[in-house]
C-alpha positions in Angstrom: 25.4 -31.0 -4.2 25.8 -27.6 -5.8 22.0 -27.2 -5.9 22.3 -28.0 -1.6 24.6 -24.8 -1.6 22.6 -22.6 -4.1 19.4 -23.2 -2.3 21.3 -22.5 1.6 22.9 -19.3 -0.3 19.4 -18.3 -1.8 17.7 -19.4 1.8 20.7 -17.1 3.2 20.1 -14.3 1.1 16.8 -13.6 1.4 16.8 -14.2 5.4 19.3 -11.4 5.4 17.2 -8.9 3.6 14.1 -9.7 5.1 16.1 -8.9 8.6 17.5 -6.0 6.8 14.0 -4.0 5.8 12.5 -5.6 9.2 15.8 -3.3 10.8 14.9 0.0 8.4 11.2 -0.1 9.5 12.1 -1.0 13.3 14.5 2.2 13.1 12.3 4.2 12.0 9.1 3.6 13.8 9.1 6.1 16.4 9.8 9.3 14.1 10.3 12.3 16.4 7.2 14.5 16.5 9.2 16.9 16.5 11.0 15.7 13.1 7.4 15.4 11.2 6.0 19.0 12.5 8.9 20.3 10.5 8.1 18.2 7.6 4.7 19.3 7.6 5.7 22.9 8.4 7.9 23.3 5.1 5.5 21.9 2.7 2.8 24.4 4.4 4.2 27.1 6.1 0.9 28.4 7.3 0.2 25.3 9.5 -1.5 26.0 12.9 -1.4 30.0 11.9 -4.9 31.5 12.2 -5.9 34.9 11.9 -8.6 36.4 13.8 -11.9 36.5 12.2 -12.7 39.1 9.4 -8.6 39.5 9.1 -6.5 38.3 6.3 -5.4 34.3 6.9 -1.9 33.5 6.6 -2.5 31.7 3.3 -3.6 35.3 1.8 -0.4 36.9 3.3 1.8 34.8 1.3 -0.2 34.9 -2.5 0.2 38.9 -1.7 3.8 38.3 -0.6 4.7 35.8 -3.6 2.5 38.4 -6.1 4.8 41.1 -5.1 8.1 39.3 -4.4 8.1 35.8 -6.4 10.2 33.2 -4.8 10.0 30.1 -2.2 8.5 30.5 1.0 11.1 29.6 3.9 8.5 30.4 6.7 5.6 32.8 7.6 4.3 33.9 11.3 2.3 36.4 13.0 4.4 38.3 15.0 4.1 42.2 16.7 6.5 44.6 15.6 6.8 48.1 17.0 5.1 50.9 13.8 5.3 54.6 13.7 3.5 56.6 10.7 5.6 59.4 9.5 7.9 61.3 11.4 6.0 63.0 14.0 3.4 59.9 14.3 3.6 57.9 17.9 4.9 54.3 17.6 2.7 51.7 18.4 2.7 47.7 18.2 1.0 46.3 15.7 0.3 42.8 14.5 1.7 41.9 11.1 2.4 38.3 8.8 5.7 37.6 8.1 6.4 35.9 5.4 10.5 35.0 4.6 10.9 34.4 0.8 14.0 33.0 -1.3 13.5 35.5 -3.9 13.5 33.8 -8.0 15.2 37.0 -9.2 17.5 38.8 -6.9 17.1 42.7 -6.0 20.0 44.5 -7.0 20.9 47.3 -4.1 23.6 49.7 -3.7 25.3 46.8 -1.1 24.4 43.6 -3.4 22.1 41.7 -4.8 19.5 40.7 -2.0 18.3 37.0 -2.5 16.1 36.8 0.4 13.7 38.9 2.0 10.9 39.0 4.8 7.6 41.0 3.6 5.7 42.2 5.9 1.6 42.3 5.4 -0.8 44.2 8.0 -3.9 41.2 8.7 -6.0 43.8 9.4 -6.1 45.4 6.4 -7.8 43.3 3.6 -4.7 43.0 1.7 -4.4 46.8 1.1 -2.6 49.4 2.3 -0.4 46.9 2.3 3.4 47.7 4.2 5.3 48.6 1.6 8.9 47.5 3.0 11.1 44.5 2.7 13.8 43.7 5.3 16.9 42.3 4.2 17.7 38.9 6.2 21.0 37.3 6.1 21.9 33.9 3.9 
């Protein structure tokens, strides 16, 4: 009789499981799109990012940006931001890589230690002159 029970409780058991894991793979069948672009977007930030032809790819923007400021890479993107050379120079818009890093070592400035920056790097340039300025970004 008590083998009747073990083999119902054994029959039991792995008729629950089975419906369990069939549940967990049901549930998760339809994964957003949305939810897997971001996946794929943090393990390569430079997904879907070209540069035009002859310019510097995204993937070259960050090894300059990492070289220079060593860290994790949060994001990149090619974006247009508004440049003026010198003082007397006319502003004009100008197409750059943005690449936000989580810096490994911290820069010490007169208002804190800065843990994160975004570097900017001009795709038109073949890595060099290369823009020379880091903007602070909020934690």
């Amino acid at each position: 009789m008590k083998e009747k029970y073990f083999v119902i409780i054994l029959a039991l058991m792995v008729a629950s499981t089975v419906v369990a894991v069939g549940f967990v793979l049901w549930s998760n069948r339809d994964l957003p799109a949305q939810t897997l672009a971001k996946i794929q977007k943090e393990a390569n930030p430079c997904l879907g990012l070209s540069a035009n032809p002859g310019e510097v790819s995204c993937e070259d923007a960050l090894a300059k940006a990492l070289e220079l400021y060593p860290g994790e890479v949060n994001s990149a993107q090619l974006a247009i931001t508004r440049f003026q050379e010198g003082l007397q120079g006319e502003p004009k818009d100008v197409e750059i890589w943005l690449v936000d890093i989580n810096l490994e070592n911290p820069i010490e400035t007169p208002a804190g230690a800065m843990e994160r920056v975004t570097v900017g790097v001009d795709p038109t340039s073949a890595l060099e002159p290369f823009i020379e300025q880091f903007f602070p970004t909020a934690l």
